[in-house]
PyMOL CGO cylinders between C-alpha atoms (Angstrom):
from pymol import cmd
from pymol.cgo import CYLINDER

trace = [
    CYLINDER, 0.00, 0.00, 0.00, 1.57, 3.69, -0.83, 0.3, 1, 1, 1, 1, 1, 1,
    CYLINDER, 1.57, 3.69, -0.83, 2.14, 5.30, 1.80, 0.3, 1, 1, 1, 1, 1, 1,
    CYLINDER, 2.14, 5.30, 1.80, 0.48, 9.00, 2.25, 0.3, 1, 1, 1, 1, 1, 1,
    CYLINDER, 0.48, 9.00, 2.25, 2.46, 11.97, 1.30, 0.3, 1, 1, 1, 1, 1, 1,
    CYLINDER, 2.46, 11.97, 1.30, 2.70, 14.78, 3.88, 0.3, 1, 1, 1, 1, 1, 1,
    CYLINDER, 2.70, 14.78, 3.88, 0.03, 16.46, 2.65, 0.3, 1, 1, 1, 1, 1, 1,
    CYLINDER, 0.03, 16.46, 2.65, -2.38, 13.73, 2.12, 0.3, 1, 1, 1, 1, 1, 1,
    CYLINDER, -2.38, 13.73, 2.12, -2.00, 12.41, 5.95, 0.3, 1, 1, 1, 1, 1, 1,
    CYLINDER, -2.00, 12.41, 5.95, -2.62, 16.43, 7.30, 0.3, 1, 1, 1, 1, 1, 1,
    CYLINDER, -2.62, 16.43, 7.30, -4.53, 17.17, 4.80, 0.3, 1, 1, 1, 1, 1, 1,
    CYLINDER, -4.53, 17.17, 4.80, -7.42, 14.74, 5.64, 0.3, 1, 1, 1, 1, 1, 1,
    CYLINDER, -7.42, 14.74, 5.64, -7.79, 15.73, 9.26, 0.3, 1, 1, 1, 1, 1, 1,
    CYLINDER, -7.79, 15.73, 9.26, -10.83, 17.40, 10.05, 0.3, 1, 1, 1, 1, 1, 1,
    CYLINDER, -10.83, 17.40, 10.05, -10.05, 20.83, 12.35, 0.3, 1, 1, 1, 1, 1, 1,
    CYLINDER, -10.05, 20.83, 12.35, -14.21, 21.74, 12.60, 0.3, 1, 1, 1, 1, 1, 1,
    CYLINDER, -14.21, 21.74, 12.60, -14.06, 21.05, 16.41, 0.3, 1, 1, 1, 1, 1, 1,
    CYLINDER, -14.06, 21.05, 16.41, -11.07, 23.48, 16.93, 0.3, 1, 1, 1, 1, 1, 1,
    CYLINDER, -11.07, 23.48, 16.93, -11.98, 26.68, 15.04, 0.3, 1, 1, 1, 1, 1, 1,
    CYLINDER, -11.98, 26.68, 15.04, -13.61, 29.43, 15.68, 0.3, 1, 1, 1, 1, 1, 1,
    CYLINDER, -13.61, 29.43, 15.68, -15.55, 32.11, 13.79, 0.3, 1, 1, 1, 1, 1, 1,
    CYLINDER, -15.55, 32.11, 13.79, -14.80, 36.41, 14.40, 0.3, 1, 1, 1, 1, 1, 1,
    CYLINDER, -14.80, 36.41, 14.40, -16.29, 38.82, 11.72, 0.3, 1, 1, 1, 1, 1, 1,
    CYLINDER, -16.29, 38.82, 11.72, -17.68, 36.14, 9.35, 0.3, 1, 1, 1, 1, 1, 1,
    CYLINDER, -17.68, 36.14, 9.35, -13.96, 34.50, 9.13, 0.3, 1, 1, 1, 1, 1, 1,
    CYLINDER, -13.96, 34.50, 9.13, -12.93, 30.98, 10.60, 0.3, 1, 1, 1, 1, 1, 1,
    CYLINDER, -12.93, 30.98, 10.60, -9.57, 30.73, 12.68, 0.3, 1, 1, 1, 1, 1, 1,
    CYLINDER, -9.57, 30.73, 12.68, -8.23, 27.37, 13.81, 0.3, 1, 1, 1, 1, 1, 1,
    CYLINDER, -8.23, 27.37, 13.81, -6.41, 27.41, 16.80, 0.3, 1, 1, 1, 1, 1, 1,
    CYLINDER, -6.41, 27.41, 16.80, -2.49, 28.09, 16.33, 0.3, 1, 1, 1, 1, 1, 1,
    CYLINDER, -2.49, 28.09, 16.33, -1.60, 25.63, 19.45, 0.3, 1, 1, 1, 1, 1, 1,
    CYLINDER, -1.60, 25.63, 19.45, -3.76, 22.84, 18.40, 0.3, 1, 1, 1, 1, 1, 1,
    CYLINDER, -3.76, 22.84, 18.40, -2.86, 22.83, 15.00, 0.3, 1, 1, 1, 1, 1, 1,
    CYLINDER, -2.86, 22.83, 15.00, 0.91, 22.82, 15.99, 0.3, 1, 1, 1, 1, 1, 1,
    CYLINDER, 0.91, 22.82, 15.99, 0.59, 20.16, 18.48, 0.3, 1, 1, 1, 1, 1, 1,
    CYLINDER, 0.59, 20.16, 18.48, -1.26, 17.64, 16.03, 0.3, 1, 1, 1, 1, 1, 1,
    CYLINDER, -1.26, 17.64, 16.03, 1.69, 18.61, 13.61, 0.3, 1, 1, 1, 1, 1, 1,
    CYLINDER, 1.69, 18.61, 13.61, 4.34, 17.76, 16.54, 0.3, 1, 1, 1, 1, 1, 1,
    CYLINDER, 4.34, 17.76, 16.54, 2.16, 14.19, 17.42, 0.3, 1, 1, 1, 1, 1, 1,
    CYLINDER, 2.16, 14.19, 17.42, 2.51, 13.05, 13.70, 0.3, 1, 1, 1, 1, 1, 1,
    CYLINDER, 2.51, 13.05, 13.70, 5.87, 14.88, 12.74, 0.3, 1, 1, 1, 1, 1, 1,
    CYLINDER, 5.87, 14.88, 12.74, 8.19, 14.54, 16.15, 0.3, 1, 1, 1, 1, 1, 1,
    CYLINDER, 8.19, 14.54, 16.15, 10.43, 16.87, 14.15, 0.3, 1, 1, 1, 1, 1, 1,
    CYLINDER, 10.43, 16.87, 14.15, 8.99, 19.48, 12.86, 0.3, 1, 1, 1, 1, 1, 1,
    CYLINDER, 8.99, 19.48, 12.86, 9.61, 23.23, 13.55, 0.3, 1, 1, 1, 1, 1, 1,
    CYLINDER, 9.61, 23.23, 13.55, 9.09, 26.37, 13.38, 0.3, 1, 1, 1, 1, 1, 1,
    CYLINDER, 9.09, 26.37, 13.38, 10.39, 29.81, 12.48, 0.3, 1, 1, 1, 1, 1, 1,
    CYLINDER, 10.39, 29.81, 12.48, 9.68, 33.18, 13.23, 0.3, 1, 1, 1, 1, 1, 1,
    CYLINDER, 9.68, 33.18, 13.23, 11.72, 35.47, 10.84, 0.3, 1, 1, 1, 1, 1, 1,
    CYLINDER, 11.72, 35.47, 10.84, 13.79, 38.34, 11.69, 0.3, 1, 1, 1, 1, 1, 1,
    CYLINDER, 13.79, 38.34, 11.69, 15.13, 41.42, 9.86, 0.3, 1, 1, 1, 1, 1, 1,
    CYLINDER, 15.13, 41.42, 9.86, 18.96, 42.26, 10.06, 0.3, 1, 1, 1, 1, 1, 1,
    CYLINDER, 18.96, 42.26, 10.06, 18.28, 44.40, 12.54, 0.3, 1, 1, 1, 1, 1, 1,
    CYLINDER, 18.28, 44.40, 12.54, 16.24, 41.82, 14.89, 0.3, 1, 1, 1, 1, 1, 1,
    CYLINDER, 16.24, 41.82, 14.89, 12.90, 43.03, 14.11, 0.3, 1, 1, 1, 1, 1, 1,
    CYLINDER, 12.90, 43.03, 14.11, 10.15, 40.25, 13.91, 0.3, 1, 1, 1, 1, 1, 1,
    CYLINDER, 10.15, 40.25, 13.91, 8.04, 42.19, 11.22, 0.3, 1, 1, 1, 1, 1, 1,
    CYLINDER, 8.04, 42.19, 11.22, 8.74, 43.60, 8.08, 0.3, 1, 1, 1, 1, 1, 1,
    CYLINDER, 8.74, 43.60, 8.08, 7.37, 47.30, 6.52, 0.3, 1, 1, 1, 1, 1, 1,
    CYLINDER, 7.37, 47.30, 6.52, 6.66, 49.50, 3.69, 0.3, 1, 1, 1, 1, 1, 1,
    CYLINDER, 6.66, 49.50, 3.69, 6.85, 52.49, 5.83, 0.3, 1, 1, 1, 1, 1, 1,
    CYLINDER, 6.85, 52.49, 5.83, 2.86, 52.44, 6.16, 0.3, 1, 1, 1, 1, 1, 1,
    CYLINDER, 2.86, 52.44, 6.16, 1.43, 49.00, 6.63, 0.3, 1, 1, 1, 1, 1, 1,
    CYLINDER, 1.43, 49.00, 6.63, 3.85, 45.49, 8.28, 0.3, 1, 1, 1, 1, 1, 1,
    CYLINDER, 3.85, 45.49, 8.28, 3.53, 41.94, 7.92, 0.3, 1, 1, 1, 1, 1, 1,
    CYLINDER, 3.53, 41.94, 7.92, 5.23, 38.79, 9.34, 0.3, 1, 1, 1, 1, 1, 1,
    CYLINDER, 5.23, 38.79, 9.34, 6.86, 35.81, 8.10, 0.3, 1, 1, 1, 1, 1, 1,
    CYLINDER, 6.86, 35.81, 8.10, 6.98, 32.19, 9.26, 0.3, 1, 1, 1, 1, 1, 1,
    CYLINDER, 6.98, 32.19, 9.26, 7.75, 29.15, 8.33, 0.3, 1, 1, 1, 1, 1, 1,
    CYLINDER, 7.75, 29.15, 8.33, 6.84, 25.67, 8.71, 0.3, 1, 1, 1, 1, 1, 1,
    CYLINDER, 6.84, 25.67, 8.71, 9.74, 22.87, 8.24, 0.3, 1, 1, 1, 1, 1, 1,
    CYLINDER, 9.74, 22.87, 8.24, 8.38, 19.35, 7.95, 0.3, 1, 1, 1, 1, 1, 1,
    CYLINDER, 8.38, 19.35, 7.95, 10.87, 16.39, 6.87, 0.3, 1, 1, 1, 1, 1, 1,
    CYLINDER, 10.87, 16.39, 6.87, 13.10, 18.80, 5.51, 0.3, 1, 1, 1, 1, 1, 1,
    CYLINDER, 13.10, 18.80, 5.51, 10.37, 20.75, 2.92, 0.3, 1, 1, 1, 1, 1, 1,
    CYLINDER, 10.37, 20.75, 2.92, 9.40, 24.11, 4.41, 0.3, 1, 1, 1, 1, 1, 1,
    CYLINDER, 9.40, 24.11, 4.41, 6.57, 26.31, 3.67, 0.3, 1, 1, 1, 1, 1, 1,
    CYLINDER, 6.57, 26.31, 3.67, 6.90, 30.15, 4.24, 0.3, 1, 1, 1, 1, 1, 1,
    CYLINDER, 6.90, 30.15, 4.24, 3.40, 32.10, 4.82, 0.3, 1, 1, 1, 1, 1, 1,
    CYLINDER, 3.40, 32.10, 4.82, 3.22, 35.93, 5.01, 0.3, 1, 1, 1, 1, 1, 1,
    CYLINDER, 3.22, 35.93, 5.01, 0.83, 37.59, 6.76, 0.3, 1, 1, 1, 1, 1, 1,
    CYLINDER, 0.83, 37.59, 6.76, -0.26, 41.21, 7.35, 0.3, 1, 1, 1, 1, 1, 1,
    CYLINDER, -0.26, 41.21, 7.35, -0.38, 42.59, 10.65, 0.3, 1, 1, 1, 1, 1, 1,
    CYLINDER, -0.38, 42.59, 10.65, -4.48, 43.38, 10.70, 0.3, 1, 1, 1, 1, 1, 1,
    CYLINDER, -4.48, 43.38, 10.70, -6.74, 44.74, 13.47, 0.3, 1, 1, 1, 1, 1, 1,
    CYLINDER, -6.74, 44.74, 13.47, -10.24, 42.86, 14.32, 0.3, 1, 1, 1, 1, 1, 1,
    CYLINDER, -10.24, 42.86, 14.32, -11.95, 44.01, 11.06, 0.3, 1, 1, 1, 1, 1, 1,
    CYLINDER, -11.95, 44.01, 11.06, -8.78, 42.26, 9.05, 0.3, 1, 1, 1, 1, 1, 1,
    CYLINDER, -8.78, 42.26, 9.05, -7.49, 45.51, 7.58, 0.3, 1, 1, 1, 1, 1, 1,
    CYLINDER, -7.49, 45.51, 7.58, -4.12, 45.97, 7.89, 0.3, 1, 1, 1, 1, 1, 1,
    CYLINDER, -4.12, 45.97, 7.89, -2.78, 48.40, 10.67, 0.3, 1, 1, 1, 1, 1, 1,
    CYLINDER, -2.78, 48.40, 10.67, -1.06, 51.65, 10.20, 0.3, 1, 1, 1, 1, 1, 1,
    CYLINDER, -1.06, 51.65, 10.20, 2.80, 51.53, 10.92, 0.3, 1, 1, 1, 1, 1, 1,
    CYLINDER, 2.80, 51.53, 10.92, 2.64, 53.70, 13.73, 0.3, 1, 1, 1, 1, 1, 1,
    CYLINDER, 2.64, 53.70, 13.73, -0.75, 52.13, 15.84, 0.3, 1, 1, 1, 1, 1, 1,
    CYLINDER, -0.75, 52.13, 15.84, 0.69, 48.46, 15.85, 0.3, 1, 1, 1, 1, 1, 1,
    CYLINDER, 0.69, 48.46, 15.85, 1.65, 47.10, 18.89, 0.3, 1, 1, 1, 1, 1, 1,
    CYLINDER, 1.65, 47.10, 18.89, 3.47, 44.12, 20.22, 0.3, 1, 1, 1, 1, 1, 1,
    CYLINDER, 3.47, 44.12, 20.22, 0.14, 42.39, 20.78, 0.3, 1, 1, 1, 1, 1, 1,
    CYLINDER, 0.14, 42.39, 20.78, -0.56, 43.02, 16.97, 0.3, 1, 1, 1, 1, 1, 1,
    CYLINDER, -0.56, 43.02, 16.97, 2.40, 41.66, 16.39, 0.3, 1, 1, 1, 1, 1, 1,
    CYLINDER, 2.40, 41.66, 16.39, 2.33, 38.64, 18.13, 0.3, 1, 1, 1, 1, 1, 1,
    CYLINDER, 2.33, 38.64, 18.13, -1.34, 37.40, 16.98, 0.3, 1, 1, 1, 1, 1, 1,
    CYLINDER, -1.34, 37.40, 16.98, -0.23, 37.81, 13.24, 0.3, 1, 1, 1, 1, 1, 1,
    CYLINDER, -0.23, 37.81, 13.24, 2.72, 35.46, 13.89, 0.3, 1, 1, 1, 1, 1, 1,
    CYLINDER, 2.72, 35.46, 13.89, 0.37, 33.32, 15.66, 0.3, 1, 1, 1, 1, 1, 1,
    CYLINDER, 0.37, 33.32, 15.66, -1.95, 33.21, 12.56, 0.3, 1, 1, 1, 1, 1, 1,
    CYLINDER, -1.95, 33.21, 12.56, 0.59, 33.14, 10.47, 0.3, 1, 1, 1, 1, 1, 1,
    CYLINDER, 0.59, 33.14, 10.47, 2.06, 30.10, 11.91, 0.3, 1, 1, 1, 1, 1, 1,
    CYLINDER, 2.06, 30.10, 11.91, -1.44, 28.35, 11.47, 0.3, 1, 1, 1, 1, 1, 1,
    CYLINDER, -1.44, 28.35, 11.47, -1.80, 29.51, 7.61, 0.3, 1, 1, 1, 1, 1, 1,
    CYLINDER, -1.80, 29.51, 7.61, 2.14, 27.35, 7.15, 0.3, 1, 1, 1, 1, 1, 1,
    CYLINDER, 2.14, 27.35, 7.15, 0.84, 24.23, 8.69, 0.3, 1, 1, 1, 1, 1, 1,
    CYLINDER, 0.84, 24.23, 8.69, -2.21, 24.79, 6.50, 0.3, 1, 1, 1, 1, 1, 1,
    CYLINDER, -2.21, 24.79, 6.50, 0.11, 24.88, 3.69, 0.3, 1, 1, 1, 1, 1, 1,
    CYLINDER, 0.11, 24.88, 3.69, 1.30, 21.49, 4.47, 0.3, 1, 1, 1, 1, 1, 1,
    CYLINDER, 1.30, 21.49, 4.47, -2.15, 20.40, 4.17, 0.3, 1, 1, 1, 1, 1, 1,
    CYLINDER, -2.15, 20.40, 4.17, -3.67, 20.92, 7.90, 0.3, 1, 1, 1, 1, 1, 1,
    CYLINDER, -3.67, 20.92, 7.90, -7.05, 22.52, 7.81, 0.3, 1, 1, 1, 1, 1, 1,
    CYLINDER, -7.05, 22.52, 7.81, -6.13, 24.07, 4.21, 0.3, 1, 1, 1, 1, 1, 1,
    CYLINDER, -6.13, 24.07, 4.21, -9.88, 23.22, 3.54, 0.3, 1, 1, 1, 1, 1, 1,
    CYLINDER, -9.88, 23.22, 3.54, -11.06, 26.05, 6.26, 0.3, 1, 1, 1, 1, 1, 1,
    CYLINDER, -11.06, 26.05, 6.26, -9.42, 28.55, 4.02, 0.3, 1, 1, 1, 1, 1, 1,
    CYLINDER, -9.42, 28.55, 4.02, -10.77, 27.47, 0.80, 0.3, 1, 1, 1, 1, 1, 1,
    CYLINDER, -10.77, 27.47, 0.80, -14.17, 28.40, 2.26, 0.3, 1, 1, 1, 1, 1, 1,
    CYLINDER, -14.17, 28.40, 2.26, -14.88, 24.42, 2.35, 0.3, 1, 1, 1, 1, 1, 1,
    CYLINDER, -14.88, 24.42, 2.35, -16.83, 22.52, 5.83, 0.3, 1, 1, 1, 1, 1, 1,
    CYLINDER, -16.83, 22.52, 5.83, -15.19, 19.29, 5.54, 0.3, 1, 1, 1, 1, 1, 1,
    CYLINDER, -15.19, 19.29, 5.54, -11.38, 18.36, 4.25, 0.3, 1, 1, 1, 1, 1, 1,
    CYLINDER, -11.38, 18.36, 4.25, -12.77, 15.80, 2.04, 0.3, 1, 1, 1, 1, 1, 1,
    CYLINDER, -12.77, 15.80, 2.04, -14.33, 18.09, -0.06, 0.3, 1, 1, 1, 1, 1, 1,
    CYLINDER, -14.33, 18.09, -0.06, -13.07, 20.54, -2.51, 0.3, 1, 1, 1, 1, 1, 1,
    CYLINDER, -13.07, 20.54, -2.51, -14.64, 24.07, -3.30, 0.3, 1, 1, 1, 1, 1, 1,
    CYLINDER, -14.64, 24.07, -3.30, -18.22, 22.46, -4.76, 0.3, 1, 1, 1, 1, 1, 1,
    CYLINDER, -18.22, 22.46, -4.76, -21.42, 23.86, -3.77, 0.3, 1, 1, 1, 1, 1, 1,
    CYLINDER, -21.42, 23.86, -3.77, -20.32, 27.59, -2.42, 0.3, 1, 1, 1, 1, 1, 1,
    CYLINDER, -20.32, 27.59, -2.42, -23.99, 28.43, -3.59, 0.3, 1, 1, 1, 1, 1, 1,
    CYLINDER, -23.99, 28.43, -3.59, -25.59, 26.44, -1.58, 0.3, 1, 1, 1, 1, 1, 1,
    CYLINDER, -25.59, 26.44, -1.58, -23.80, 26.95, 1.88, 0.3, 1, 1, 1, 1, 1, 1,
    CYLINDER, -23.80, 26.95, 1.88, -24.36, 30.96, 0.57, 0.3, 1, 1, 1, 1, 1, 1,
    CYLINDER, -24.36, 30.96, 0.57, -28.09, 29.86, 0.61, 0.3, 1, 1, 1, 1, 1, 1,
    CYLINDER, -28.09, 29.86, 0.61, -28.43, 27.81, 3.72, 0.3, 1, 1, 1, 1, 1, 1,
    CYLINDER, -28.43, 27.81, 3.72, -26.10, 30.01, 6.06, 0.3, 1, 1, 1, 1, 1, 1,
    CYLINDER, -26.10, 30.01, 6.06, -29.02, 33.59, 4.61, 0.3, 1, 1, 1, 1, 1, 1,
    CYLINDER, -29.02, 33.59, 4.61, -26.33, 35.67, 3.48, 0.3, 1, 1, 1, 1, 1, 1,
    CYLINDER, -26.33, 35.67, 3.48, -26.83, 37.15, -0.19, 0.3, 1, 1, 1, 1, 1, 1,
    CYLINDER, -26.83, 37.15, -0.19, -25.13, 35.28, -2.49, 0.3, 1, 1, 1, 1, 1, 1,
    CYLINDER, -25.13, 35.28, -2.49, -21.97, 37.06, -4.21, 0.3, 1, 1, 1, 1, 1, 1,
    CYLINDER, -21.97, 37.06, -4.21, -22.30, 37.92, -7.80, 0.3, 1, 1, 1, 1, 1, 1,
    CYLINDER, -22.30, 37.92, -7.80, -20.32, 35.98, -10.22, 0.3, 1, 1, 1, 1, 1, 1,
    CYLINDER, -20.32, 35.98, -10.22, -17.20, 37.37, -10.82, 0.3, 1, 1, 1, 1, 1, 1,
    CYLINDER, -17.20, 37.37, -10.82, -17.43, 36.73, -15.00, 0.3, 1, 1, 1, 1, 1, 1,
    CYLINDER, -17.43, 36.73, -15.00, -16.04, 38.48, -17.04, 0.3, 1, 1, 1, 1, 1, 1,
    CYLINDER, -16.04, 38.48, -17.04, -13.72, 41.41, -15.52, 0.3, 1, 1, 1, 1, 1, 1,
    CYLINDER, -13.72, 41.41, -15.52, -13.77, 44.52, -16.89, 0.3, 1, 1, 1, 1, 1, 1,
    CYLINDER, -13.77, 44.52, -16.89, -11.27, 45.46, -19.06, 0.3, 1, 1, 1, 1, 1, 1,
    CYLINDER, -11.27, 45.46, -19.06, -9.08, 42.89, -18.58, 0.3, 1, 1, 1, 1, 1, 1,
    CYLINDER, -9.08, 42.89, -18.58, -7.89, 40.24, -21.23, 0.3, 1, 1, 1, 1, 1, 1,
    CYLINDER, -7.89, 40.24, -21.23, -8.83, 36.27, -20.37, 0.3, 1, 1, 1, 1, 1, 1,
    CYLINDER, -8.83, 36.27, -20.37, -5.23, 34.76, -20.22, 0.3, 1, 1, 1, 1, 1, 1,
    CYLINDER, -5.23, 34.76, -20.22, -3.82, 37.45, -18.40, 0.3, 1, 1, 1, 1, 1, 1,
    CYLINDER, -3.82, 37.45, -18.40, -2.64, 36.11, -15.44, 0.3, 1, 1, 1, 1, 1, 1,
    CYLINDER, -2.64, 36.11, -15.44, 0.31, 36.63, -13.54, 0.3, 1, 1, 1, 1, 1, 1,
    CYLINDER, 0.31, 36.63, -13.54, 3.04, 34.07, -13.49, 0.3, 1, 1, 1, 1, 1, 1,
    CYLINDER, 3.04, 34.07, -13.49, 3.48, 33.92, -9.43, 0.3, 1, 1, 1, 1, 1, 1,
    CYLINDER, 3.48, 33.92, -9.43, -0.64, 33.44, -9.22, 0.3, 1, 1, 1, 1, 1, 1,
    CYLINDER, -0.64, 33.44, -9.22, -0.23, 30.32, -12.09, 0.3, 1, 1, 1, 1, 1, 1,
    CYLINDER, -0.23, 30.32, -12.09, 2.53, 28.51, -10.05, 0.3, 1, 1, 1, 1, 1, 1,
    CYLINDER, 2.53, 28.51, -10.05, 0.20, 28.89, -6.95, 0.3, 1, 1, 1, 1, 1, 1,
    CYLINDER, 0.20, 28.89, -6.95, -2.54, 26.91, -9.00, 0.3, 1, 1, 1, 1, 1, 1,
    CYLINDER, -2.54, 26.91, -9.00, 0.17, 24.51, -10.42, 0.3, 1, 1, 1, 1, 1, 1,
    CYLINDER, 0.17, 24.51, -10.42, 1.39, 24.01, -7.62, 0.3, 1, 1, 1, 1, 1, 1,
    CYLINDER, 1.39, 24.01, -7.62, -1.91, 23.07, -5.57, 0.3, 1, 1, 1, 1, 1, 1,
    CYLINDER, -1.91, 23.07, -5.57, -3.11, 20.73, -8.68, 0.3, 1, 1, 1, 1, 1, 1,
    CYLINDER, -3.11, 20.73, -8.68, 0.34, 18.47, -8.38, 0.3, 1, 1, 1, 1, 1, 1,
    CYLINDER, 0.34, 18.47, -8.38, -1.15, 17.41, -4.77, 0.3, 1, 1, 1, 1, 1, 1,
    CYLINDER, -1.15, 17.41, -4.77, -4.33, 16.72, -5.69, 0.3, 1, 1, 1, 1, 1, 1,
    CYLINDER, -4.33, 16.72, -5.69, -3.95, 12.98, -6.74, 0.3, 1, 1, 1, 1, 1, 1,
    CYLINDER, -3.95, 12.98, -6.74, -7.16, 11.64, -6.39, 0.3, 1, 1, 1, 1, 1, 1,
    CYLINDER, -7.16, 11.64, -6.39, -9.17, 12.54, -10.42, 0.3, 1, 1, 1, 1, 1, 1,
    CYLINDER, -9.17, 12.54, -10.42, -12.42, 13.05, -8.79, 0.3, 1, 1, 1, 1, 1, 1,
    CYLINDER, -12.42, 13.05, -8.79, -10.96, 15.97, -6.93, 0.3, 1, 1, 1, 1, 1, 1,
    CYLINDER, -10.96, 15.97, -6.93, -9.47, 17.60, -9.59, 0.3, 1, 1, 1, 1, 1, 1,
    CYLINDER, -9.47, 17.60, -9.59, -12.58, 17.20, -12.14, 0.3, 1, 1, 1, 1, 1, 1,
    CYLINDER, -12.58, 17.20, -12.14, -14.16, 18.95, -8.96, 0.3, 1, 1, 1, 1, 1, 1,
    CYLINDER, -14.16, 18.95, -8.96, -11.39, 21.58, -9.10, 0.3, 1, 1, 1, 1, 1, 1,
    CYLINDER, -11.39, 21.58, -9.10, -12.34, 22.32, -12.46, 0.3, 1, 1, 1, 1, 1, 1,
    CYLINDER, -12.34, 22.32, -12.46, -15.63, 22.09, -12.45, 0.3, 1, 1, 1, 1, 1, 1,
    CYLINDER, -15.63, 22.09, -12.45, -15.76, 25.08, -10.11, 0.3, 1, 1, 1, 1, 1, 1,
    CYLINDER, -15.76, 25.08, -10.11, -13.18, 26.86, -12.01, 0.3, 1, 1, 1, 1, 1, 1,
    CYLINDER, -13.18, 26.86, -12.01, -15.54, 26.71, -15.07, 0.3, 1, 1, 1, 1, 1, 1,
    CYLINDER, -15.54, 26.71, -15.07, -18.30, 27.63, -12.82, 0.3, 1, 1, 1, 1, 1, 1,
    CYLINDER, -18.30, 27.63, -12.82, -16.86, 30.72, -11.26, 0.3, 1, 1, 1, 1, 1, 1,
    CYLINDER, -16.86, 30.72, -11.26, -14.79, 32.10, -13.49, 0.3, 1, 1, 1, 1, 1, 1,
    CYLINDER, -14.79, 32.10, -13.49, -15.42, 31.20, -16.80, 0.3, 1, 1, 1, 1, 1, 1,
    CYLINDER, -15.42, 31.20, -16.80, -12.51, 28.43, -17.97, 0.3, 1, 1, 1, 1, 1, 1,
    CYLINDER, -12.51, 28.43, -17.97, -11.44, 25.01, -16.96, 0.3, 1, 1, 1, 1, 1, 1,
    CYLINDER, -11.44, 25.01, -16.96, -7.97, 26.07, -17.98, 0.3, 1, 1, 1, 1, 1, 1,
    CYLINDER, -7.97, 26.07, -17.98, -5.66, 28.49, -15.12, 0.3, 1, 1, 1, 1, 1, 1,
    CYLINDER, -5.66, 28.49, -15.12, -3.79, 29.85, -18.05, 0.3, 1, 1, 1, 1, 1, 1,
    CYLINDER, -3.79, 29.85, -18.05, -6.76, 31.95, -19.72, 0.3, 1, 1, 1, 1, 1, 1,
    CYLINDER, -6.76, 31.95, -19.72, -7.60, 32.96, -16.36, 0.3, 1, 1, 1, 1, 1, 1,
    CYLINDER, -7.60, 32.96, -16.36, -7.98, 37.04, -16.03, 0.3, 1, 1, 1, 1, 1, 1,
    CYLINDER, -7.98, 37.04, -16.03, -5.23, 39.05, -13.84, 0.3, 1, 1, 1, 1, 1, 1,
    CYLINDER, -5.23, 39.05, -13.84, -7.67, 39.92, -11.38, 0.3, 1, 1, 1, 1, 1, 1,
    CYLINDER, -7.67, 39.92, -11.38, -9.97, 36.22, -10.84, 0.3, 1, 1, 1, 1, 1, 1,
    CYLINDER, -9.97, 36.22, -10.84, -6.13, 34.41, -11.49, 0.3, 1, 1, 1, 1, 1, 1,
    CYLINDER, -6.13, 34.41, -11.49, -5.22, 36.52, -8.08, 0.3, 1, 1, 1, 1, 1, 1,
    CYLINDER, -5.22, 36.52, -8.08, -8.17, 35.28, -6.31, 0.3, 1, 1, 1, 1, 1, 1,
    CYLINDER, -8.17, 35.28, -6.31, -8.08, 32.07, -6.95, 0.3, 1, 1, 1, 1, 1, 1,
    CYLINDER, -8.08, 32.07, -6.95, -4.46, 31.67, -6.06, 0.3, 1, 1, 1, 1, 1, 1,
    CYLINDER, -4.46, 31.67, -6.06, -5.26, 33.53, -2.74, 0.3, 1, 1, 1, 1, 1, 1,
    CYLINDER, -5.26, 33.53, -2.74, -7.97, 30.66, -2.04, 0.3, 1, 1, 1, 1, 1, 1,
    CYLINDER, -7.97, 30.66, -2.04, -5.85, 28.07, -2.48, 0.3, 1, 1, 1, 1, 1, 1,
    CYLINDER, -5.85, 28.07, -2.48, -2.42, 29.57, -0.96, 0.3, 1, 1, 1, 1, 1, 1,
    CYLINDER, -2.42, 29.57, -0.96, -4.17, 29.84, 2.18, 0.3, 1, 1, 1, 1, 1, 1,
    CYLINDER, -4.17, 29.84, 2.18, -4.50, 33.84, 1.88, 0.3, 1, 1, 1, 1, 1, 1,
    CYLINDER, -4.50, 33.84, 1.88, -7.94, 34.67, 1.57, 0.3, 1, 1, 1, 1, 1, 1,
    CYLINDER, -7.94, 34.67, 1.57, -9.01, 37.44, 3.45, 0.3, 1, 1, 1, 1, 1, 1,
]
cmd.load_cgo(trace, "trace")
């Protein structure tokens, strides 16, 4: 029998009973999700990185962000994250504070193990990990909010147009998905939301968006 890859084994864990939900978003809890990683992966870590100078977050002189990374078996996945107030909008420079600070690296932290496969279904907008983005409509419907409009076509903006980094994101994400059924899925919401089974004629701006959902960035 083949064994499961890394992903597969964390990525088929269900996290429902350990998340929470603030301002319409779900959070999974940055201590359990590290301690499931440490009780299946003895040797995993963690890193919090550091400028040259020793500070833990990062700047464009108006907004900040952290980085962290999550090392598993020797393949390591780095997540960035801003540093956002309750309303997730990022905080000006000069109003963040060390707690700030210290719950984006704590998020952050969660969004690399979710890159690894653990709970990477919360931030696809999904309930269970088995599934994969199918029937957004109707959890729209049964949850009473008002359903999003469809996002086809964007305005002034070429199908095909996407942006190299946002491709490799999608590549990227297909190459784990081994079972067909899942990736016919995959595609069938492409198609559905956004116009094309195919990444490559994707639009700048829907290419972006999808990449978010699956990189574990949505926000």
């Amino acid at each position: 029998m083949e064994e499961k890859s890394i992903f597969e084994t964390l990525n088929c864990i269900n996290v429902n009973g350990h998340t929470e939900k603030k301002n319409g978003l779900t959070y999974l809890s940055w201590a359990w999700a590290w301690a499931e990683v440490k009780k299946l992966y003895p040797l995993a870590t963690y890193k919090v990185y550091e400028r040259e100078d020793g500070n833990i977050y990062w700047t464009d002189g108006r907004t900040a962000w952290v980085k962290t990374g999550v090392t598993i078996n020797g393949l390591e996945h780095i997540e960035y994250l801003p540093i956002m107030d309750y309303t997730n909008k990022s905080i000006p420079l000069e109003k963040i504070t060390s707690f700030d600070v210290n719950k984006a690296i704590q998020r952050s932290l969660t969004k690399a193990c979710a890159r690894h496969g653990l709970g990477l279904y919360v931030y696809a907008g999904e309930d269970l990990p088995e599934d994969i983005i199918t029937g957004k409509e109707e959890k729209v419907a049964e949850s009473g909010e008002k359903p999003q409009k469809n996002t086809i076509p964007d305005a002034g903006e070429a199908a095909g147009t996407i942006d190299k980094q946002d491709l490799e994101v999608i590549n990227e994400y297909l190459g784990l998905l081994k079972n067909e059924d899942r990736r016919k899925s995959f595609f069938a919401w492409l198609e559905k939301n956004y116009g094309t089974m195919n990444p490559e004629m994707l639009t700048k701006t829907n290419g972006q968006k999808v990449a978010w959902v699956l990189s574990g960035r949505k926000q």
